[in-house]
N, CA, C and O atoms as a MOPAC input file, in Angstrom:
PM7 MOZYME 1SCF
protein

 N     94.10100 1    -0.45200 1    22.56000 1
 C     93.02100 1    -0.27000 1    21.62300 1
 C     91.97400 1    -1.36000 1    21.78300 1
 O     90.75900 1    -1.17200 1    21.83900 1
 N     92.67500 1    -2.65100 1    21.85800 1
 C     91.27100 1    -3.64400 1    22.00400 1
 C     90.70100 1    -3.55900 1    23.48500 1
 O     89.78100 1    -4.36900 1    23.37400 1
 N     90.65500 1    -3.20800 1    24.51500 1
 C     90.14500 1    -2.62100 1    25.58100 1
 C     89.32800 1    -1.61500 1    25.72100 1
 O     88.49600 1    -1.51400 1    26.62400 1
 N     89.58900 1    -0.55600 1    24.54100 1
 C     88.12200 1     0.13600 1    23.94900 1
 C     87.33500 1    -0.99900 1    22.92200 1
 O     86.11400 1    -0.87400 1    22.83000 1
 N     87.51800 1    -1.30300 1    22.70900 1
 C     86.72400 1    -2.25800 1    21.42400 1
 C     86.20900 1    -3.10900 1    22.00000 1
 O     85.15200 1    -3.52600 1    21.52400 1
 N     86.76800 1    -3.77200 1    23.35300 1
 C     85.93400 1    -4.60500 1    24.47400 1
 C     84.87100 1    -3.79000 1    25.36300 1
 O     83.80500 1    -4.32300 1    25.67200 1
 N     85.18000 1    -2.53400 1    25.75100 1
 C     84.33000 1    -2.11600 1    26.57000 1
 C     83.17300 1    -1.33800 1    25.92500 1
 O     82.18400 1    -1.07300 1    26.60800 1
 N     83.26900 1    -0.88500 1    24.37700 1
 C     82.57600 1    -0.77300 1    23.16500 1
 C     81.42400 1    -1.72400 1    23.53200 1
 O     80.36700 1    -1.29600 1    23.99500 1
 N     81.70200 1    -3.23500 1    23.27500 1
 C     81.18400 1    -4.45000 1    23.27700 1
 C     80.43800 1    -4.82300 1    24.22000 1
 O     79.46200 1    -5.56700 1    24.12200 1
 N     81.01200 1    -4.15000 1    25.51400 1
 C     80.08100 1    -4.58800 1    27.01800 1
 C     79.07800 1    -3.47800 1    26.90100 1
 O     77.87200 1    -3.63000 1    27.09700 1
 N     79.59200 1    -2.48700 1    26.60900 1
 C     77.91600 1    -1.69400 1    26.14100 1
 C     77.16000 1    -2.06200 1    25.40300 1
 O     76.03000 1    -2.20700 1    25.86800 1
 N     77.30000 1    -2.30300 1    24.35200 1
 C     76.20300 1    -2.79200 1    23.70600 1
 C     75.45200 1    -4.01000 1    24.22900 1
 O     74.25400 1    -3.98500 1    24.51000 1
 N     76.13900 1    -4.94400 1    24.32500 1
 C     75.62300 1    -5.66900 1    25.13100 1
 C     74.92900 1    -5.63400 1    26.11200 1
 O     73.86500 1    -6.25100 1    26.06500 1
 N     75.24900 1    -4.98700 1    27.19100 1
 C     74.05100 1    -4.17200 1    28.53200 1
 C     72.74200 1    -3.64600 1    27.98600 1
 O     71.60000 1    -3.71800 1    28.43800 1
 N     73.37900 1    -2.93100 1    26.55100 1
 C     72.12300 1    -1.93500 1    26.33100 1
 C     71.15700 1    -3.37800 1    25.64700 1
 O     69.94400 1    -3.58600 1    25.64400 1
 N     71.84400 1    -3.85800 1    25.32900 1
 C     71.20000 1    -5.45000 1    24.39800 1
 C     70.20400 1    -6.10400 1    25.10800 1
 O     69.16700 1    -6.15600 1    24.44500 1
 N     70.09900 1    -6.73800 1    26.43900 1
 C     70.06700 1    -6.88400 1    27.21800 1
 C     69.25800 1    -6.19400 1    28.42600 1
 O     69.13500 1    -6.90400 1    29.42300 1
 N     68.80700 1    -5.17100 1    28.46600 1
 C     67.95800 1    -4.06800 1    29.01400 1
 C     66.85800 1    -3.75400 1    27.99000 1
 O     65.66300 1    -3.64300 1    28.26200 1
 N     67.24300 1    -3.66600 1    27.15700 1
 C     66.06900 1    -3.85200 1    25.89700 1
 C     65.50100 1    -4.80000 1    25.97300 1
 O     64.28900 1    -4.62100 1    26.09600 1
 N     66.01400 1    -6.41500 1    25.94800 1
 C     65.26900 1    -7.19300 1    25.98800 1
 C     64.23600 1    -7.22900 1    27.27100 1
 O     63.06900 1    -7.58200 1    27.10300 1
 N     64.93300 1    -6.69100 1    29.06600 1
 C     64.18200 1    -6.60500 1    29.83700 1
 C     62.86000 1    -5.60300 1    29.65900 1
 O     61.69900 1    -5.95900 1    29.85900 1
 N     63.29000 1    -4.26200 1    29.23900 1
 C     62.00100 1    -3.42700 1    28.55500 1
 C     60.92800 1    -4.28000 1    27.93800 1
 O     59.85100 1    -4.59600 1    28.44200 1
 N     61.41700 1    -4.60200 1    26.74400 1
 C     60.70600 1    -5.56600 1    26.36400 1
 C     59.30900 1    -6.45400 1    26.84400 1
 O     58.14200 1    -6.39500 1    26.45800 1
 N     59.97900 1    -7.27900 1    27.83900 1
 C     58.96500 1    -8.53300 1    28.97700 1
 C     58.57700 1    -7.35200 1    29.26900 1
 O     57.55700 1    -7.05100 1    28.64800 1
 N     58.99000 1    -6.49200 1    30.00600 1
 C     58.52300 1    -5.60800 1    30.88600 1
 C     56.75600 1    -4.83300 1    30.22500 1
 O     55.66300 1    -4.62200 1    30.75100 1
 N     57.25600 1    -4.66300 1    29.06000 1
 C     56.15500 1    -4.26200 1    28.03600 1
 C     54.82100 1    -5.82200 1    27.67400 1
 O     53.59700 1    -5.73200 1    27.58700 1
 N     55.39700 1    -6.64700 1    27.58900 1
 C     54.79100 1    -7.77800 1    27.37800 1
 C     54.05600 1    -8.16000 1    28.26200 1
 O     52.89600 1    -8.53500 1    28.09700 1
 N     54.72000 1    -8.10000 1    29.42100 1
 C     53.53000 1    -8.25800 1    30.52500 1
 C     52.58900 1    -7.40500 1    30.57400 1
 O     51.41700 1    -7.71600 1    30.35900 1
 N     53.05600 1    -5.98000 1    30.92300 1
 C     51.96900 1    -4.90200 1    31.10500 1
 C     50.69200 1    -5.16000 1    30.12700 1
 O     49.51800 1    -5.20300 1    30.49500 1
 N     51.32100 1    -5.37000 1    28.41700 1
 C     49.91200 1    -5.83300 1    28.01800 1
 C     49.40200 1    -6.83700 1    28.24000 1
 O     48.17100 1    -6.82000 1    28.24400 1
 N     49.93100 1    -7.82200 1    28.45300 1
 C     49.06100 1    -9.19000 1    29.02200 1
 C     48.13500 1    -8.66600 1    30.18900 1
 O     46.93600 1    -8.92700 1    30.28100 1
 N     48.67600 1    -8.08700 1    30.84400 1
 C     47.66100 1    -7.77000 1    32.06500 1
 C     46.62700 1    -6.86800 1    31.52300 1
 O     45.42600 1    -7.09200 1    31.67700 1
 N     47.01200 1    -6.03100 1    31.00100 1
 C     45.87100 1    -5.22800 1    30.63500 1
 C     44.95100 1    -5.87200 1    29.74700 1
 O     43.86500 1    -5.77900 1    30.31900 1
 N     44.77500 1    -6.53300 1    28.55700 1
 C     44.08600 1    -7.76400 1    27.65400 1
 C     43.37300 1    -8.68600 1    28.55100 1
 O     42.26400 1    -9.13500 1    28.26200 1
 N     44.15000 1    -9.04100 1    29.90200 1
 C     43.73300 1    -9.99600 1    30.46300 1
 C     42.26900 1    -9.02500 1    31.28000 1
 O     41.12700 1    -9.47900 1    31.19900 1
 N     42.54200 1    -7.79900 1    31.96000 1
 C     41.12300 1    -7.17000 1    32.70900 1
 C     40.76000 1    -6.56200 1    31.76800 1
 O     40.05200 1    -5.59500 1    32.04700 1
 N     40.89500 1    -6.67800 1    31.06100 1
 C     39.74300 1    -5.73300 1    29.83700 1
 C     38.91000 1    -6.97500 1    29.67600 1
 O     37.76200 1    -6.55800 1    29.52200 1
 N     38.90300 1    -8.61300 1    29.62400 1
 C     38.78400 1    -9.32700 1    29.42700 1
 C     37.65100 1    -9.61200 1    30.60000 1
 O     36.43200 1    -9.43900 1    30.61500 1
 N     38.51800 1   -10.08700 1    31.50100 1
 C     37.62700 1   -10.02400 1    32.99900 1
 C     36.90500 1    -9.13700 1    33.49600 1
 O     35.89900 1    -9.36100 1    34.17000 1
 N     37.32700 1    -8.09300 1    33.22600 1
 C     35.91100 1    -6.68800 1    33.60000 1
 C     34.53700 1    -6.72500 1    32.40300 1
 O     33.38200 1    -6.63900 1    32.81800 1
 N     34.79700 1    -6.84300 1    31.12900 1
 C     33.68700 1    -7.33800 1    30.20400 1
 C     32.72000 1    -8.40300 1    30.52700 1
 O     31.49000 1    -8.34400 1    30.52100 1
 N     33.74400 1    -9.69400 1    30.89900 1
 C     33.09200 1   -11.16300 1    31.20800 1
 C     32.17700 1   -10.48300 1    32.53100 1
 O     30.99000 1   -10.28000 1    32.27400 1
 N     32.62400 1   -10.14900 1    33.82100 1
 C     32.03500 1   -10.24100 1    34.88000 1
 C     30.88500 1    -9.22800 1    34.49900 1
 O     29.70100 1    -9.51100 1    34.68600 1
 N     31.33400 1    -7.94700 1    33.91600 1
 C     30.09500 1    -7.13500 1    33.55900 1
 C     28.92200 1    -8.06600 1    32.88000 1
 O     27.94200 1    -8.46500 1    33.50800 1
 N     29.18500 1    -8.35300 1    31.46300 1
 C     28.09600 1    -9.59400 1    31.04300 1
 C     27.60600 1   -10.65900 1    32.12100 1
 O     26.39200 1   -10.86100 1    32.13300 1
 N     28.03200 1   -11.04400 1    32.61300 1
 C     27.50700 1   -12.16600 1    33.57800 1
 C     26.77200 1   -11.70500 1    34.60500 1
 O     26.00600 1   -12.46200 1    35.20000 1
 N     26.90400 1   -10.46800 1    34.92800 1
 C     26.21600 1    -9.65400 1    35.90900 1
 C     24.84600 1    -8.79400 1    34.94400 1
 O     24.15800 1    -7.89300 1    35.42300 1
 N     24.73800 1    -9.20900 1    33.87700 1
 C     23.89600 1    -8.38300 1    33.25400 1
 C     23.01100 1    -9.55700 1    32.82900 1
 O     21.78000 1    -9.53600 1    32.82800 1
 N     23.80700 1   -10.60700 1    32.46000 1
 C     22.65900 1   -12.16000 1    32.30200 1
 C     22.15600 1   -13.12700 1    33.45900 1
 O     21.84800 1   -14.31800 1    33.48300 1
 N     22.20500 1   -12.04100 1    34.47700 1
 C     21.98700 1   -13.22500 1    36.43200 1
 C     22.78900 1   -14.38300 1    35.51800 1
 O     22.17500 1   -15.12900 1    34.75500 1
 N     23.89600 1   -14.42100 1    35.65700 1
 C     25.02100 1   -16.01100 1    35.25400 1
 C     24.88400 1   -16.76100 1    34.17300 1
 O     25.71000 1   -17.66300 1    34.02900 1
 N     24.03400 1   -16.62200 1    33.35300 1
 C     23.63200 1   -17.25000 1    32.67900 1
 C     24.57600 1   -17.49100 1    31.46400 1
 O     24.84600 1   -16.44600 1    30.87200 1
 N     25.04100 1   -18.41700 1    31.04100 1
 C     26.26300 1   -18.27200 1    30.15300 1
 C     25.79100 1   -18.57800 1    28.86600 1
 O     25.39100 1   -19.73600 1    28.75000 1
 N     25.71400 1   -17.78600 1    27.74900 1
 C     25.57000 1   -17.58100 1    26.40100 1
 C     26.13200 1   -17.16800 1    25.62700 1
 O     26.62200 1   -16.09800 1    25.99000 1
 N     26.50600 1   -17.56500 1    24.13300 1
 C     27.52800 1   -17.39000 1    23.05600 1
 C     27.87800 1   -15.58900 1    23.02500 1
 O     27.14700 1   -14.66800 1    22.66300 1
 N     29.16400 1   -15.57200 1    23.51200 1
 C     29.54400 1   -14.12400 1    22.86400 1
 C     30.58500 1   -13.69600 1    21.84600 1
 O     31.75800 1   -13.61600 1    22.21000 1
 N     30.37900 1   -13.52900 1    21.09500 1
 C     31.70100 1   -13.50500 1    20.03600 1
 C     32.66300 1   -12.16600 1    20.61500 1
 O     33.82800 1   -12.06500 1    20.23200 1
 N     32.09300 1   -11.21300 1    21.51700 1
 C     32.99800 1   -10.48500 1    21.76400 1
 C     33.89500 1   -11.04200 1    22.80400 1
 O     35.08600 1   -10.96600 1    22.50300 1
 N     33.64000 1   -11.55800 1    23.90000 1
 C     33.96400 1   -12.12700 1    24.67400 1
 C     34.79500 1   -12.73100 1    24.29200 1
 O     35.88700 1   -12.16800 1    24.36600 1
 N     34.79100 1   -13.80700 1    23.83600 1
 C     35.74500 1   -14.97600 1    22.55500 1
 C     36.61600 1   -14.06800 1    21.96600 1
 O     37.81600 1   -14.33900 1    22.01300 1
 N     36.20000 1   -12.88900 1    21.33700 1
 C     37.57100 1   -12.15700 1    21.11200 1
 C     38.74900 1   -11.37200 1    21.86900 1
 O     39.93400 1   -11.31600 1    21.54100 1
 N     37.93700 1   -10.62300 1    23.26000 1
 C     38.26000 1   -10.69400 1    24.10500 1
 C     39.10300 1   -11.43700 1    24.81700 1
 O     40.11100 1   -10.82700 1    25.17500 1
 N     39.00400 1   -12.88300 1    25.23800 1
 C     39.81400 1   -13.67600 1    25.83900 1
 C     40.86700 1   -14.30700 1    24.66500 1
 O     41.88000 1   -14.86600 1    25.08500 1
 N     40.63000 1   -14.22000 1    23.10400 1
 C     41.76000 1   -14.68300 1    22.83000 1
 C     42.87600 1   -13.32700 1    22.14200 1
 O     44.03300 1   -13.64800 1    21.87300 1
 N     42.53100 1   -12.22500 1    21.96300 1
 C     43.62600 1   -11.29100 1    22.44400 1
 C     44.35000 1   -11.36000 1    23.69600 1
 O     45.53100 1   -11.01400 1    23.69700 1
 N     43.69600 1   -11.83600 1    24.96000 1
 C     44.34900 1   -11.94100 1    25.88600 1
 C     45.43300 1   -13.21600 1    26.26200 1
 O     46.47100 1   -13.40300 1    26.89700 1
 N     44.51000 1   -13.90900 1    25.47000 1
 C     45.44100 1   -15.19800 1    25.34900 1
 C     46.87900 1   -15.08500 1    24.31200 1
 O     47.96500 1   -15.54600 1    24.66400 1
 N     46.68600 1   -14.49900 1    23.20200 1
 C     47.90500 1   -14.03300 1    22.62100 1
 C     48.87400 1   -13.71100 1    22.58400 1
 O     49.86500 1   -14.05300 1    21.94000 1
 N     48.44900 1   -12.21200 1    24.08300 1
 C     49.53800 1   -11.28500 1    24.76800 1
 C     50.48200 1   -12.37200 1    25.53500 1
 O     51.69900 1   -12.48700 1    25.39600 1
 N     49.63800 1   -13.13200 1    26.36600 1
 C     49.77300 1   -13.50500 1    27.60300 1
 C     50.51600 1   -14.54800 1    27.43600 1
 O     51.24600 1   -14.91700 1    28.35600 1
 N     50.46400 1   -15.38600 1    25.93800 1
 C     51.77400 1   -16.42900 1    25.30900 1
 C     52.68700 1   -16.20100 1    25.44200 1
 O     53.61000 1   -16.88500 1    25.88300 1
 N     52.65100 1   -14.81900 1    24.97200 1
 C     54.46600 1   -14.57200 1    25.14000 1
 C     55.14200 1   -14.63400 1    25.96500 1
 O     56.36600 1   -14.67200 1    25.83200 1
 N     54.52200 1   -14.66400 1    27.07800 1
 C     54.98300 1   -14.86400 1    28.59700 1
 C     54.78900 1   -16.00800 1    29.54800 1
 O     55.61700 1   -16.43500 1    30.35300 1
 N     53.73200 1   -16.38100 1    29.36200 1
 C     53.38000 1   -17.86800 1    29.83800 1
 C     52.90700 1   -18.35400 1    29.52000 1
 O     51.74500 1   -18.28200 1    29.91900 1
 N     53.26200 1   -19.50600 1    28.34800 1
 C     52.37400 1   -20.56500 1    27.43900 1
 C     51.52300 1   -21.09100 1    27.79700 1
 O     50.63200 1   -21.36900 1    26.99500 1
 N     51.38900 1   -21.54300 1    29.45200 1
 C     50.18400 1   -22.66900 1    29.77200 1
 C     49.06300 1   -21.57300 1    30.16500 1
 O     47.85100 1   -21.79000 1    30.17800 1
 N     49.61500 1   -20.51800 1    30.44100 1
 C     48.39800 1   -19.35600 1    30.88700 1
 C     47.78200 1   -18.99300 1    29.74900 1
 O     46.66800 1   -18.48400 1    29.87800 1
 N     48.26400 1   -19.13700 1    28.56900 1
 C     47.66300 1   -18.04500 1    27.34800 1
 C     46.71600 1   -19.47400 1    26.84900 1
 O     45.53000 1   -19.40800 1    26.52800 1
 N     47.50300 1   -20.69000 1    26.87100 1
 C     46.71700 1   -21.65100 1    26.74800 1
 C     45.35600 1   -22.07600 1    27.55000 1
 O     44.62000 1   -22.97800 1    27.15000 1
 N     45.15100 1   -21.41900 1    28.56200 1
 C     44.14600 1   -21.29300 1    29.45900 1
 C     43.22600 1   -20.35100 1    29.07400 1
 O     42.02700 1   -20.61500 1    28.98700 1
 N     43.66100 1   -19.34600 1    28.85300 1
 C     42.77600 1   -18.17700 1    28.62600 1
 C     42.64600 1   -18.56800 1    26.93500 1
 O     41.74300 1   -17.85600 1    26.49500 1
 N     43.17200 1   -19.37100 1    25.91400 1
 C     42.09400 1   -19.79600 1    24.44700 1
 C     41.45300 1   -20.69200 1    25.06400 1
 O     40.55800 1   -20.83400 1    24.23000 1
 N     41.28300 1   -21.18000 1    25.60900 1
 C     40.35500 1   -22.51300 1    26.27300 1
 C     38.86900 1   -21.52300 1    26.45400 1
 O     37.71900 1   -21.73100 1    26.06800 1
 N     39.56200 1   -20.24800 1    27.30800 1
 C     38.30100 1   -19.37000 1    27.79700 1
 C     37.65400 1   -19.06600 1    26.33500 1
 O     36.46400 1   -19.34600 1    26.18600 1
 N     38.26000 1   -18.59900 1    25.43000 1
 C     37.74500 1   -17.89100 1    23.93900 1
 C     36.86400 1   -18.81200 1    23.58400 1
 O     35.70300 1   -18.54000 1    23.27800 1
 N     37.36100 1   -19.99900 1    23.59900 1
 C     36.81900 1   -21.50800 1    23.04800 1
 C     35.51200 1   -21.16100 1    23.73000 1
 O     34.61100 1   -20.91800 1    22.92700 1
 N     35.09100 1   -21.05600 1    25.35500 1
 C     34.15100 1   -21.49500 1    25.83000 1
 C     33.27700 1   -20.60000 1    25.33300 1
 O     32.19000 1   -21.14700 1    25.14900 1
 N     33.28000 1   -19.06000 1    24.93200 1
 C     32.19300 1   -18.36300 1    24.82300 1
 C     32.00700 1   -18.34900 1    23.43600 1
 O     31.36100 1   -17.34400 1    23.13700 1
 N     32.22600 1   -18.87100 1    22.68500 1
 C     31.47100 1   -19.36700 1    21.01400 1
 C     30.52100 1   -20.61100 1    21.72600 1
 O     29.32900 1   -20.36700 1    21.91100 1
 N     31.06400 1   -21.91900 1    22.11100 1
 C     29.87100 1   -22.47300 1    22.42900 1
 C     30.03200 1   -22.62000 1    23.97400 1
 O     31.16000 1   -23.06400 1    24.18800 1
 N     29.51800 1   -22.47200 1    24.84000 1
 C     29.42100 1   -22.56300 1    26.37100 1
 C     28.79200 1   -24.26000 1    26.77300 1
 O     29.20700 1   -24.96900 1    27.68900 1
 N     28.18200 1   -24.44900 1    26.22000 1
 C     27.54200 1   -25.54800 1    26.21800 1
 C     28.02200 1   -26.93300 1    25.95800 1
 O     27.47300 1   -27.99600 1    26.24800 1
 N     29.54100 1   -26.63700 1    25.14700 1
 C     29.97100 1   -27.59800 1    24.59300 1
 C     30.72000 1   -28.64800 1    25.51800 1
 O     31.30000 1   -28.05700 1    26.42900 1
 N     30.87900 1   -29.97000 1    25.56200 1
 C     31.77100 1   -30.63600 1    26.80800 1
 C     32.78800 1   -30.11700 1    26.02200 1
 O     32.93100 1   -29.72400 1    24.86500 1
 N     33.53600 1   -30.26200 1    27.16700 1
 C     35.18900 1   -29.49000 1    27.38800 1
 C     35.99700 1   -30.54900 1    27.94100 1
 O     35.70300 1   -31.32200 1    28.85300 1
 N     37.52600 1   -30.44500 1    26.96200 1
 C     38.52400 1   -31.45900 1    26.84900 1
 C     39.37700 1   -31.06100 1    28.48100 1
 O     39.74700 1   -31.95800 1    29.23800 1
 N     39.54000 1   -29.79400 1    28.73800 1
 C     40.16600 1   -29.27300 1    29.82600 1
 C     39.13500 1   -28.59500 1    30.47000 1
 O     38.07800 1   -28.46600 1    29.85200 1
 N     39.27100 1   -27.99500 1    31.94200 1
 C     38.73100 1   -26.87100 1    32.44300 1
 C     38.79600 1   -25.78300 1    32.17200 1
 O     39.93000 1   -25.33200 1    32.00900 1
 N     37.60500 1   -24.85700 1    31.99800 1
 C     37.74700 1   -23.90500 1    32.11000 1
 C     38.19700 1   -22.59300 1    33.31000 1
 O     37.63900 1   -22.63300 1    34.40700 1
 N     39.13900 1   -21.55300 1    33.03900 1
 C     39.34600 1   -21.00200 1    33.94800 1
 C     38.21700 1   -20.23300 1    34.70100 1
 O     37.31300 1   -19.75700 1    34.01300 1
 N     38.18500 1   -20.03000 1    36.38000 1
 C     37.08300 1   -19.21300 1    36.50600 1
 C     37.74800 1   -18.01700 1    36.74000 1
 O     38.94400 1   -17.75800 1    36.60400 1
 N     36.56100 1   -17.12000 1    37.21600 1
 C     36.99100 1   -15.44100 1    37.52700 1
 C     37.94900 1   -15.12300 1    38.14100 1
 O     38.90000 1   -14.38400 1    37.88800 1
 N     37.53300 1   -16.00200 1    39.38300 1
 C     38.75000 1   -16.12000 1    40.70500 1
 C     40.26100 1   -16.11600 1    40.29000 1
 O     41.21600 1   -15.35200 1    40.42600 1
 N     39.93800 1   -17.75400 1    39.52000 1
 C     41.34600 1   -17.52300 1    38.94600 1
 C     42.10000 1   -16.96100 1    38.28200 1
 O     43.31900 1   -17.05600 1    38.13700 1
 N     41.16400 1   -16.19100 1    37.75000 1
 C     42.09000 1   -15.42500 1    36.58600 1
 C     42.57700 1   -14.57800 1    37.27300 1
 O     43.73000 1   -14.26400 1    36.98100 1
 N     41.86100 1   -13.80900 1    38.54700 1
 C     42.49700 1   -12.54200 1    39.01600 1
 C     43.88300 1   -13.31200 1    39.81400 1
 O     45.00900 1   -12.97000 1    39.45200 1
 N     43.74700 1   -14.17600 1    40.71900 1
 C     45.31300 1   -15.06100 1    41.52000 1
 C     46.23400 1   -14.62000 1    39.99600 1
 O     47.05400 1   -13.71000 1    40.11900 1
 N     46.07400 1   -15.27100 1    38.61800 1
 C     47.05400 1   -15.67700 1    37.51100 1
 C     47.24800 1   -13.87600 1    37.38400 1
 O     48.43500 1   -13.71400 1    37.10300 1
 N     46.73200 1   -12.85100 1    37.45600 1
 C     46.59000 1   -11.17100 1    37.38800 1
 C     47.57700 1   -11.10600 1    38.26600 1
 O     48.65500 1   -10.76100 1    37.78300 1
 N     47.54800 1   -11.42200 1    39.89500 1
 C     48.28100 1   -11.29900 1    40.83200 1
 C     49.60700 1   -11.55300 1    40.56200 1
 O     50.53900 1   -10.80200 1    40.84900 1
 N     49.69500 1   -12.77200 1    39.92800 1
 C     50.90100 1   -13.51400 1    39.83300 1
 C     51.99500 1   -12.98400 1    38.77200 1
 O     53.22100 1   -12.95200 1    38.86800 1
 N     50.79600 1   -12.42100 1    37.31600 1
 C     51.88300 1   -11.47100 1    36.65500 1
 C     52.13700 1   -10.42900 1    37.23900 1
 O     53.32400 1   -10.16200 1    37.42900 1
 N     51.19300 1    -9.59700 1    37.66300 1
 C     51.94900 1    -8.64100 1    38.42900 1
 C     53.12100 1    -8.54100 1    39.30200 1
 O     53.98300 1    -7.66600 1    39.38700 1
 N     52.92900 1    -9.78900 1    40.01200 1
 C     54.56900 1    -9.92900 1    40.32300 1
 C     55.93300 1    -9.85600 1    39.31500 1
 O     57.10000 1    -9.76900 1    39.69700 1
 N     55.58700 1    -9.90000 1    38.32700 1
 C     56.54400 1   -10.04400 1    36.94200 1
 C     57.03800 1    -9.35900 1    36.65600 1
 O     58.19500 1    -9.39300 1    36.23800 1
 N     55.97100 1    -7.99700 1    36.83800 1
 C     56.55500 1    -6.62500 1    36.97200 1
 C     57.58000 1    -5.97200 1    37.33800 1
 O     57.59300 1    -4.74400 1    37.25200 1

């Protein structure tokens, strides 16, 4: 009897456990997606201002939904991308860290995608 009640136990557990992988699995997908909804907006605007960098509150909201998702999965990345939110309220402002550029964001895109 306790040999069903153990192997009871290893199921649930597996299924415990596969859920949690679903899970990331889900977590990433939206990080990535938050993250180019993010980067396709920014580059569109920037391509619509010849570069010119000026306050966007959408933008800023933009990058910190993405930054949100993207915590859950990699703290110093999501911490990168509020840095980005930070920059488009004031652009102008000196900055304690760097800001991420385009480039990079797509390599850090690449890199979750590997996560996948």
């Amino acid at each position: 009897m306790s040999s069903i009640a153990d192997i009871k136990l290893l199921g649930w557990v597996i299924d415990k456990l596969l859920s949690y992988s679903d899970k990331q699995k889900v977590r990433v997908n939206e990080a990535i997606a938050s993250i180019q909804e993010a980067w396709l907006c920014t580059f569109d605007y920037l391509k619509n201002q010849n570069g010119e960098y000026t306050p966007s509150q959408e933008l800023s909201k933009l990058w910190n939904i993405a930054a949100m998702k993207t915590r859950l999965i990699d703290q110093e990345l999501g911490n990168k991308l509020q840095n980005k939110s930070r920059f488009w309220i004031h652009p102008d402002l000196p900055r304690q860290s760097r800001i991420l550029l385009l480039t990079e964001i797509q390599d850090e895109l690449e890199r979750l995608n590997k996560k996948f």
